[in-house]
N, C-alpha and C positions, 0 to 999 in steps of 0.2 A: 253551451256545451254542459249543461246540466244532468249530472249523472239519473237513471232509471234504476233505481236500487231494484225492481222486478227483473232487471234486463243487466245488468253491469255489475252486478255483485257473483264474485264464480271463487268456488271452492279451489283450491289449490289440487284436488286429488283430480278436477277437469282439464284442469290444463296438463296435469303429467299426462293423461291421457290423448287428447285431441291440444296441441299446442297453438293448431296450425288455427284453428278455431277460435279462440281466444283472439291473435292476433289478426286474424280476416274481420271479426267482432268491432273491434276498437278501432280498425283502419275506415270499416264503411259506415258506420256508425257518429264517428268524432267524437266518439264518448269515453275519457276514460273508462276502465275496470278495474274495480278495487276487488283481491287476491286473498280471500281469507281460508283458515286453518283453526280448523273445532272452532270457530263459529266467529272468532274474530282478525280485521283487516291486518294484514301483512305486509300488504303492496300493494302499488296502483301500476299498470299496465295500460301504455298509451304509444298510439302511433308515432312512427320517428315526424312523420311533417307537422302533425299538432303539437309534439314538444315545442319541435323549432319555431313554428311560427308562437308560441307560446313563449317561448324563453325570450324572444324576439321584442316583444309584444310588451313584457316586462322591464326587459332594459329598457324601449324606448319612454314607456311612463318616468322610470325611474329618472333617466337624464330628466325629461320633461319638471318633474319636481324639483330635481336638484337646480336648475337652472331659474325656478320660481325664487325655491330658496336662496341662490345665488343675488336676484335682485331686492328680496327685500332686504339683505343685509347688505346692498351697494355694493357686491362683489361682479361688479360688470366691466368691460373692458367696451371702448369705442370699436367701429370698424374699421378708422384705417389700422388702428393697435392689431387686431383682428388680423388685417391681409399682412402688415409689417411680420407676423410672428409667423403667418405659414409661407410668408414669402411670394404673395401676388400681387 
């Protein structure tokens, strides 16, 4: 999802004009657009499903890390500790 700075960079005075445009853009596309004013970025404009699957995306790394980091400091718990705590 590597932004087209030819293709994904839009003036701000485009979108007051054609909104509809912009957002058809970044839905078939997957790409965000970044939102500039007299010549520099403002905002980026990105579909709601590639947020989500993006926000998504990031949490699950995040746990993933935190859970590395959890073992190398011996912060692990057994599995039956595991089912005992959620109760299976």
């Amino acid at each position: 999802m590597n932004p087209k700075f030819s293709e994904d960079v839009i003036p701000l005075s485009d979108v007051k004009i054609n909104p509809g445009k912009v957002v058809k853009h970044v839905t078939e596309t997957h790409r965000p657009a970044l939102l500039t004013s007299r010549g520099r970025g403002v905002a980026i404009v990105q579909s709601l499903s590639d947020y989500e699957a993006d926000t998504e995306e990031r949490n699950f790394l995040s746990g993933v890390v935190q859970g590395l980091l959890d073992l190398e400091e011996d912060r692990e718990l057994s599995l039956d500790a595991v089912k005992k705590h959620l109760g299976i």
